[in-house]
C-alpha positions as CSV (number, residue, x, y, z in Angstrom):
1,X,317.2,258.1,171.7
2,X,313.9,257.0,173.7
3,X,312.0,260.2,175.8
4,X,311.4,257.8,178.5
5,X,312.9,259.5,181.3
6,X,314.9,257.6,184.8
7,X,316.1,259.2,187.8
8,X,319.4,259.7,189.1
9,X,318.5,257.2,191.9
10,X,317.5,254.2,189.7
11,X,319.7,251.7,191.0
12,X,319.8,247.5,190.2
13,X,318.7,245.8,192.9
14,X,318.4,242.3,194.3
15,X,316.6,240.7,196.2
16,X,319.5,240.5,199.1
17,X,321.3,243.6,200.2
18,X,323.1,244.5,197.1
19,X,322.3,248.1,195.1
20,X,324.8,249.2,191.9
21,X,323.7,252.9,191.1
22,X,323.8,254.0,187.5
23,X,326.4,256.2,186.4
24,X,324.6,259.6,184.6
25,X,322.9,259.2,181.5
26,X,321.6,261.2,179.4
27,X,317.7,259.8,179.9
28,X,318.0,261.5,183.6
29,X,318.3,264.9,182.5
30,X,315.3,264.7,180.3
31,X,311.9,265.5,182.7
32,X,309.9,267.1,180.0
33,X,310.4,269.4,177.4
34,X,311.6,272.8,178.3
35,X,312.5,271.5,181.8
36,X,315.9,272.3,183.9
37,X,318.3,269.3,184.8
38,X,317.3,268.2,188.8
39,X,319.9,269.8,190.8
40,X,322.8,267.5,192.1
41,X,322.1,266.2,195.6
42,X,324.0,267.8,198.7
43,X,327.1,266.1,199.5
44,X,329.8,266.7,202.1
45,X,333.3,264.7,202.4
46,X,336.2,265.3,204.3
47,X,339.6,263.9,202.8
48,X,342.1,264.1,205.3
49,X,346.0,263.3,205.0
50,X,348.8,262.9,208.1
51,X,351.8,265.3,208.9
52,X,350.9,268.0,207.9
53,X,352.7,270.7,205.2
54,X,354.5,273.2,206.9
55,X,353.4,276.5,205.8
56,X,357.1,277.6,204.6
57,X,356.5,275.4,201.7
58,X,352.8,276.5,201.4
59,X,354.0,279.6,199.8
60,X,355.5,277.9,197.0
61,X,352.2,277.0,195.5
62,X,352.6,274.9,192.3
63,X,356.1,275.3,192.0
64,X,356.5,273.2,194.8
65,X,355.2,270.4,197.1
66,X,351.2,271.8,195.4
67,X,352.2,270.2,192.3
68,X,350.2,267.3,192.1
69,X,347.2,269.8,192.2
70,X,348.0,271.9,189.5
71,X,345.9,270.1,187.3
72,X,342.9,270.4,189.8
73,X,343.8,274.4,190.2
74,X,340.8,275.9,188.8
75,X,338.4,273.3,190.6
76,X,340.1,273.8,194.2
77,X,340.1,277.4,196.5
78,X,343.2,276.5,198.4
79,X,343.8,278.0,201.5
80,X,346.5,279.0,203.4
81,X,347.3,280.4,206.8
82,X,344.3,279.2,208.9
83,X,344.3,279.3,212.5
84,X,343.5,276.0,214.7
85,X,344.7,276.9,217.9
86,X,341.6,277.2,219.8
87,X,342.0,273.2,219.0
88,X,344.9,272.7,221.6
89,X,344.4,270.2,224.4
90,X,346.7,271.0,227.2
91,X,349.1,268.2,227.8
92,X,348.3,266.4,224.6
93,X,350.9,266.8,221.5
94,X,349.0,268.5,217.9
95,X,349.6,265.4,216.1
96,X,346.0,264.8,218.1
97,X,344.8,267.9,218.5
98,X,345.3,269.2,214.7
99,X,343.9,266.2,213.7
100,X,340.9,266.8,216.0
101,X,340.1,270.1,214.8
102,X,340.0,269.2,211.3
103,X,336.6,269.4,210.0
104,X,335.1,269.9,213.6
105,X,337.4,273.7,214.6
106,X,337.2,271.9,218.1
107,X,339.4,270.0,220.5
108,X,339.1,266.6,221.2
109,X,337.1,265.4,224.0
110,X,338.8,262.3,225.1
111,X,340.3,259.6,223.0
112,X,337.3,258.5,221.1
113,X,335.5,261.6,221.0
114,X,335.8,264.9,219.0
115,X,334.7,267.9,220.6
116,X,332.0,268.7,218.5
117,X,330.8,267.6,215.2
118,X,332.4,267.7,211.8
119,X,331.1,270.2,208.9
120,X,329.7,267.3,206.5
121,X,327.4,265.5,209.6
122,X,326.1,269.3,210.1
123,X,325.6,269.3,206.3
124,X,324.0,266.2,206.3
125,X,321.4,266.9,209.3
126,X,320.3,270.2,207.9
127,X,319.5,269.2,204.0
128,X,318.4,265.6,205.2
129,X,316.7,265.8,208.3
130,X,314.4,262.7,207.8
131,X,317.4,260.9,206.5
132,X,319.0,260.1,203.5
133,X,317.0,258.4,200.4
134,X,316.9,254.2,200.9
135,X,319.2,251.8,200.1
136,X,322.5,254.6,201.1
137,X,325.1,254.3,203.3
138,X,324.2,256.7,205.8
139,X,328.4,258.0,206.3
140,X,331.0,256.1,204.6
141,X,334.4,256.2,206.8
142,X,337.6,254.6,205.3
143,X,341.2,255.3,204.4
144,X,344.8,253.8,204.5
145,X,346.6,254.3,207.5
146,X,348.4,252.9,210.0
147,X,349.1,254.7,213.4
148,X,346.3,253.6,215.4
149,X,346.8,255.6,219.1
150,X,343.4,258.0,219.7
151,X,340.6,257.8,217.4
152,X,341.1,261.3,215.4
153,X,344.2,260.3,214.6
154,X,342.2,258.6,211.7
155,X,338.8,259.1,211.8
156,X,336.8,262.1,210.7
157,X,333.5,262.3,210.6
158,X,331.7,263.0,213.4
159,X,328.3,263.6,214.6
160,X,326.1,266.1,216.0
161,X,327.2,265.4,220.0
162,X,331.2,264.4,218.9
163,X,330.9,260.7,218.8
164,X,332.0,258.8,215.3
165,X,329.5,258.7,212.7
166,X,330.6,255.4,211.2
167,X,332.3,252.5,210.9
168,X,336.3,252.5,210.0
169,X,336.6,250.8,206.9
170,X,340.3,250.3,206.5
171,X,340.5,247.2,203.9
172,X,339.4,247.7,200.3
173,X,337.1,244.8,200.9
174,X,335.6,245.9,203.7
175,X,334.4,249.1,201.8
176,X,333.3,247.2,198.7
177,X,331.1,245.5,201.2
178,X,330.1,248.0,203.4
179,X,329.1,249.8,199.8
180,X,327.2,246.9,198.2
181,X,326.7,244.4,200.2
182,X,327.2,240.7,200.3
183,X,325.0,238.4,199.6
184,X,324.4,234.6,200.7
185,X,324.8,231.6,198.5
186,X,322.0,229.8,200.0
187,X,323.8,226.8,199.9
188,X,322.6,224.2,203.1
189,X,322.4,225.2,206.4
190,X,325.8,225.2,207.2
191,X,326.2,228.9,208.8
192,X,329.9,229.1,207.2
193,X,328.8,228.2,204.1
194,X,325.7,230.4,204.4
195,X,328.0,233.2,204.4
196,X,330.4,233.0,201.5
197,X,330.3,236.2,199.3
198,X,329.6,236.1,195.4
199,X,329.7,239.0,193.2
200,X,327.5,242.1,193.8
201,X,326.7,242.2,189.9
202,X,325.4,237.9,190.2
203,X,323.0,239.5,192.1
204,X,321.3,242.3,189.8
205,X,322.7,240.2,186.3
206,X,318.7,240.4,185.3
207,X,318.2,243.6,185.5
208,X,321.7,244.5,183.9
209,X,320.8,242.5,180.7
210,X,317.2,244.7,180.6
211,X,318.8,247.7,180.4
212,X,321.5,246.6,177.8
213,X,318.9,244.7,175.9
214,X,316.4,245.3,173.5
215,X,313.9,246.8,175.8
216,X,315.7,248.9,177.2
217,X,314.5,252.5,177.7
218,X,317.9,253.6,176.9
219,X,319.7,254.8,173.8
220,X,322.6,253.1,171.9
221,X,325.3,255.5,174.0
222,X,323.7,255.0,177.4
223,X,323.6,251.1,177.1
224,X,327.4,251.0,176.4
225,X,327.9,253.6,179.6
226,X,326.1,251.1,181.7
227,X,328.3,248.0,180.6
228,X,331.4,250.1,180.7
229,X,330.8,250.8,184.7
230,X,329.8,247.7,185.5
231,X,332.2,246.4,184.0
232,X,334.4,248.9,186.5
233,X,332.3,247.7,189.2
234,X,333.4,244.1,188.4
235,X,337.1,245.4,188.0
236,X,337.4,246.8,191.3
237,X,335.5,244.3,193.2
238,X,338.3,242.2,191.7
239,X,341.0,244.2,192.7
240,X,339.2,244.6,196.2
241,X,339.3,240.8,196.5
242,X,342.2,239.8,194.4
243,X,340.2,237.2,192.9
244,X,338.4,236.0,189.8
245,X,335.1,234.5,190.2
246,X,335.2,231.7,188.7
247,X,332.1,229.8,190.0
248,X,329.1,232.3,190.6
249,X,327.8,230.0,193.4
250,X,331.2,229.2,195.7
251,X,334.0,231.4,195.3
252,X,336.8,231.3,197.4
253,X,337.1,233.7,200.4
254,X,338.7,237.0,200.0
255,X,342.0,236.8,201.1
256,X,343.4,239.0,203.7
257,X,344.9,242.6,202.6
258,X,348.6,242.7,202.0
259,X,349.2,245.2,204.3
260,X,349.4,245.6,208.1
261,X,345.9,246.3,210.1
262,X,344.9,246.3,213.8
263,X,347.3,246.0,216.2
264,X,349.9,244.8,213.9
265,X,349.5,248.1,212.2
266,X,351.1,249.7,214.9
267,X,353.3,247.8,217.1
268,X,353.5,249.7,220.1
269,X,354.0,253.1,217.7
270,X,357.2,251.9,216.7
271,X,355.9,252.2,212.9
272,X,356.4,249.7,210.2
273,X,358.2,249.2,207.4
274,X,356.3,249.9,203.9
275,X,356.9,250.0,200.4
276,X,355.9,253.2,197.8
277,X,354.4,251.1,195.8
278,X,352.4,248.5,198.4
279,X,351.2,251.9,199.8
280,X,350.2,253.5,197.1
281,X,348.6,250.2,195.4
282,X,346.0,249.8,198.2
283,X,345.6,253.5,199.0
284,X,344.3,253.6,195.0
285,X,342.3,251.0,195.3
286,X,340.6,252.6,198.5
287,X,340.4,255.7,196.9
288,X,338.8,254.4,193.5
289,X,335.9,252.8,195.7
290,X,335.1,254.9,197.8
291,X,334.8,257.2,194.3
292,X,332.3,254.5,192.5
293,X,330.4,254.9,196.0
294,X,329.7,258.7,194.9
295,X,329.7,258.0,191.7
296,X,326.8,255.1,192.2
297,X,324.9,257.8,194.5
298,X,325.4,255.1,197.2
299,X,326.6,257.4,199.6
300,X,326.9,261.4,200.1
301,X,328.5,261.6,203.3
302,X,331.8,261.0,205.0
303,X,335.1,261.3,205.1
304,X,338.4,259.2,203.4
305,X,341.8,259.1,205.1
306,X,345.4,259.3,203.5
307,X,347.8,257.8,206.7
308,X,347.0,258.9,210.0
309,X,348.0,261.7,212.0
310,X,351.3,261.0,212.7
311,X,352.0,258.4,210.8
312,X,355.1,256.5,211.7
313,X,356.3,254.6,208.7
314,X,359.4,253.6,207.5
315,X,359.0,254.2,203.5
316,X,361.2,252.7,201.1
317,X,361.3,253.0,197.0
318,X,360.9,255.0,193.7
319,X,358.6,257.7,193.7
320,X,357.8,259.0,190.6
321,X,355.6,261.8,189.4
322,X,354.8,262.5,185.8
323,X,357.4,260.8,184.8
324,X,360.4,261.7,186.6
325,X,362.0,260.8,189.7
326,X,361.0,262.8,192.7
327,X,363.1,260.4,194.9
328,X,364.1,257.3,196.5
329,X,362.8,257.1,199.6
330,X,365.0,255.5,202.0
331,X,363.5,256.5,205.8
332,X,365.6,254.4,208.3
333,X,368.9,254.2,206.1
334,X,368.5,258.0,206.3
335,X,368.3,258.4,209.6
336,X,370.3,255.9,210.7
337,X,368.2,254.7,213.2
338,X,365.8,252.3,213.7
339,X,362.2,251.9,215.2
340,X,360.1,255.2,215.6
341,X,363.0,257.3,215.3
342,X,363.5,255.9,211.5
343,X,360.0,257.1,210.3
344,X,359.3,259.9,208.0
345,X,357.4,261.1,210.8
346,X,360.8,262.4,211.5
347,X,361.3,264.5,209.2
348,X,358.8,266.9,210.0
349,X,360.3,266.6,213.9
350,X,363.3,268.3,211.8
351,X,362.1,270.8,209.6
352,X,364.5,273.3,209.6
353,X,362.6,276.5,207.0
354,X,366.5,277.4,205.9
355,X,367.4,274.0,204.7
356,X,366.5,271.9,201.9
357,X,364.1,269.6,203.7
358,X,364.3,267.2,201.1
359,X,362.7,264.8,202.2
360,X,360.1,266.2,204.0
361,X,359.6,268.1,200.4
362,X,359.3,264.2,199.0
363,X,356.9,262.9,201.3
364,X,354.5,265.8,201.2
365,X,354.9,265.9,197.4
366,X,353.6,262.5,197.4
367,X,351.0,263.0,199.8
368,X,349.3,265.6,197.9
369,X,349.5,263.5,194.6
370,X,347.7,260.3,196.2
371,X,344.9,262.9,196.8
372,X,344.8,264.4,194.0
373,X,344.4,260.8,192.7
374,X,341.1,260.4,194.6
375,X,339.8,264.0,193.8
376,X,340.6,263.3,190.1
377,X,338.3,260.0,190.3
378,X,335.4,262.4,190.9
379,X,336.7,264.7,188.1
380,X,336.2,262.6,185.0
381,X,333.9,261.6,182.3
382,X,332.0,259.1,184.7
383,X,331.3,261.6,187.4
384,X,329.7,264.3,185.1
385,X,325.8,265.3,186.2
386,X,322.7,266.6,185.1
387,X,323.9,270.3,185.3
388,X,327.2,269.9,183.1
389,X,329.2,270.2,186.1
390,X,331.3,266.9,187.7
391,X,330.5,265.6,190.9
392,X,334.1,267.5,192.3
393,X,332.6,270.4,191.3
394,X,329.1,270.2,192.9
395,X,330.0,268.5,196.0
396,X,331.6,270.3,198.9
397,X,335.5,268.5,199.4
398,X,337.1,269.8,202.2
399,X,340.9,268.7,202.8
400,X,342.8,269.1,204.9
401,X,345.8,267.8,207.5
402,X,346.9,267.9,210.9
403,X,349.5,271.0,211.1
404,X,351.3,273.8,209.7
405,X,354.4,273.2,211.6
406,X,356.0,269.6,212.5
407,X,357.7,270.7,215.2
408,X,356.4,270.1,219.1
409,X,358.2,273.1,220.6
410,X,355.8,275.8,220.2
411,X,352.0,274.8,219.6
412,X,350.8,277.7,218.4
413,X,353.0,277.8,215.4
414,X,352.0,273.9,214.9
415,X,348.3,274.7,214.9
416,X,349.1,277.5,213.1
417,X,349.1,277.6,208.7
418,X,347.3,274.9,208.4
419,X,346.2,273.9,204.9
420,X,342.9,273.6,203.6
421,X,341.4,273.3,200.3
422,X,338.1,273.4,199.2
423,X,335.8,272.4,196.1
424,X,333.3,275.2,194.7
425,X,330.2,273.5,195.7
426,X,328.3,274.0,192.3
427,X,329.5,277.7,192.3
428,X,329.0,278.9,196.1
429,X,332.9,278.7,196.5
430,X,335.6,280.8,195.2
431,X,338.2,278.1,192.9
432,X,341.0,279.0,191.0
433,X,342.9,280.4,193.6
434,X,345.6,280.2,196.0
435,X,344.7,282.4,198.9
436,X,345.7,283.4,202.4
437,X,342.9,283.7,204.5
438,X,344.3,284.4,208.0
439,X,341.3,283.3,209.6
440,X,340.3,281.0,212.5
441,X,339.1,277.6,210.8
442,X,335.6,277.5,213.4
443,X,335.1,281.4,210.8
444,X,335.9,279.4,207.4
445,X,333.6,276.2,208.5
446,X,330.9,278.4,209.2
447,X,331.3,280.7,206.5
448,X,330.9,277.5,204.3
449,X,328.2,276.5,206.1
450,X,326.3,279.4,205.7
451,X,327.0,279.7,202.1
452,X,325.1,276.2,201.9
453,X,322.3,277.5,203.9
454,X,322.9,275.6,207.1
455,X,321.5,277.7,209.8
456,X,323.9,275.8,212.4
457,X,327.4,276.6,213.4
458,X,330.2,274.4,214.7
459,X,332.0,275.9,217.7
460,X,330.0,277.3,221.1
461,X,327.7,279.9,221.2
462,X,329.2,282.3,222.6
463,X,332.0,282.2,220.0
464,X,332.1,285.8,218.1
465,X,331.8,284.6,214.6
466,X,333.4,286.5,212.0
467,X,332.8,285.4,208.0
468,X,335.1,284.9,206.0
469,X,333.2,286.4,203.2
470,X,336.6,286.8,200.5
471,X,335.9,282.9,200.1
472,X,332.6,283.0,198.4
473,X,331.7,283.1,195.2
């Protein structure tokens, strides 16, 4: 294997506005001999999913709805019985509000506006003040999701004085692009023509074949790790685009995404009839590039949403889990009703904590697995850094979700119980544990501030912090 050392930033690069970050290899660890590893860059994402688990079926922890995380159990604190009810806007329901005070312990100021920034953007500000490293996207916002009312509902990341700190990406495309950029075929004048996309990897192809080829200051293992994630790269920019190129020059235009956006999304929040597997197909796809975006060091900042607070579809199918049948998901035919009042938002209208709550128990199940999907991307052999660790571990992941309780006729209890979950930031966290906190979420935010050495603290000043020191490390 060659001494020649690269950094964890060496990226291929065109001459337009495309970048494809390397995946680790073992050349970046090497700085000289005796040296430590560099230290994995801050980073800061907020995964958030719609509805809510109520915290009756919190305490069943993996025996339950938590499932799906039991495989992540040892790389997660989760948290239960946290306290959002300082986020309650008078007159509004907590579909809004919850989902305002995730990530940013505040209510909402307005429709568009949160009412005070979310934990990554005070992340980001402290450890980057002058900004983020070239060539980044600065926050990378995107997610699957429908119910389009209020802003909150399905953004969340938010800067410094409340207002959103980027762009919605809600098309697999649109992310891919927003990622890597597009580049033109410099074909005529003609402006339409001027702006047909090719592949991001036509653009660095020269530079790819250097560091695969004989010259290359890489060893025998690293070249094959480079072509194996381009080759991913290529892979989900197909999938993105449901296409194969098949001139370099002239492809044909993306088509549009198979599933509802905009307005259409959302007809007049009557909710919309949707498939398990359309939903979970482009969810996946979402959730597996916005992973190469961490993965490629293109971004360390944002957050990714799984549906909307709530959500109002009408879900219909199989879903499985590990093999076996959780259930068939039949939303209108089960309530026997049509429009909003056929959703599965219903079901958490009707928990009942002395019935079965089947399928409520469903839905959430399923919820929690299509997350765990996206925090396993950042789990695996392609995410592993310079330290040993994988980019789940080093990074902080907060999720969380709108409620603890479905039900509009006592706001307290619905802003009540809310779950959380956390990664261990590269050891600063507590993981491995299911634990109830019963603390204000503005304490828990700050307390992981602080244990990242942010000097700033969400919430106003005159608010009495109290740490909530049993989640350190």
């Amino acid at each position: 294997m060659t001494n020649r050392r690269i950094t964890r930033r060496t990226t291929l690069k065109s001459l337009g506005a495309v970048a494809i970050g390397l995946p680790f290899l073992e050349e970046m660890a090497i700085a000289a001999p005796g040296a430590k590893a560099a230290a994995p860059p801050v980073r800061a994402f907020n995964v958030f999913f719609g509805l809510g688990i109520p915290a009756p079926l919190q305490t069943e922890g993996f025996d339950g709805v938590f499932e799906p995380l039991k495989p992540l159990a040892n790389k997660l604190l989760i948290m239960r019985n946290v306290d959002h009810v300082r986020c309650d806007e008078s007159g509004i329901n907590a579909h809004f509000d919850g989902a305002s005070g995730a990530f940013t312990a505040e209510p909402p100021s307005g429709e568009a506006k949160a009412g005070g920034p979310s934990i990554d953007q005070v992340i980001r500000k402290a450890h980057y003040p002058k900004g983020l490293p070239s060539g980044m996207v600065p926050t990378l916002v995107g997610g699957t999701f429908f119910r389009r009312s209020r802003v909150s509902r399905y953004v969340h990341s938010y800067n410094l004085d409340g207002t959103v700190a980027g762009i919605m990406q809600e098309r697999p495309r649109d992310l891919f692009e927003r990622v890597f950029g597009t580049v033109s075929t410099g074909i005529g004048s003609d402006a339409r023509r001027q702006r047909l996309k090719r592949s991001a990897l036509d653009a660095v192809v020269d530079q790819y074949k250097f560091y695969t080829g004989v010259n290359s200051p890489l060893g025998k293992a690293s070249k094959a790790r480079v072509a194996d994630h381009l080759d991913r790269i290529r892979e989900y920019e197909q999938r993105a685009y449901a296409m194969k190129h098949a001139a370099k020059d002239a492809p044909k235009s993306p088509p549009i995404s198979k599933l509802a956006h905009g307005g259409k999304a959302d007809p007049g929040g009557e909710g919309i009839d949707m498939t398990v597997e359309d939903l979970t197909t482009e969810w996946r796809l979402m959730a597996d590039l916005y992973a190469l975006a961490i993965q490629t060091d293109c971004t360390r900042f944002g957050s990714l949403t799984y549906l909307a607070a709530g959500e109002r579809l009408r879900v219909k199918g199989e879903y499985k889990y590990d093999g076996r049948t959780i259930y068939n998901f039949d939303d209108a035919a089960e309530h026997k009703a049509s429009g909003s009042a056929g959703c599965s938002h219903e079901w958490w209208h009707k928990f009942n904590p002395n019935k079965k709550n089947q399928q409520l128990r469903a839905h959430a199940h399923m919820t929690l697995n299509e997350v765990a999907y996206f925090l396993k991307a950042l789990d695996g052999e392609n995410s592993v850094e310079g330290n040993g660790r994988t980019i789940l571990e080093n990074s902080l992941i907060t999720v969380s979700t709108e409620s603890g309780d479905g039900r509009h006729n006592d706001v307290k209890r619905e802003l009540s119980g809310i779950f959380h979950a956390t990664t261990g930031v590269n050891g600063r966290l507590k993981t491995g544990q299911i634990m109830d906190v019963g603390a204000e979420g503005i304490d828990v935010y700050n307390t992981v501030l602080d244990s990242m050495g942010v000097p700033s603290r969400l919430g106003p000043q005159k608010h009495n912090s109290a740490s909530v020191d049993r989640i350190r490390a």
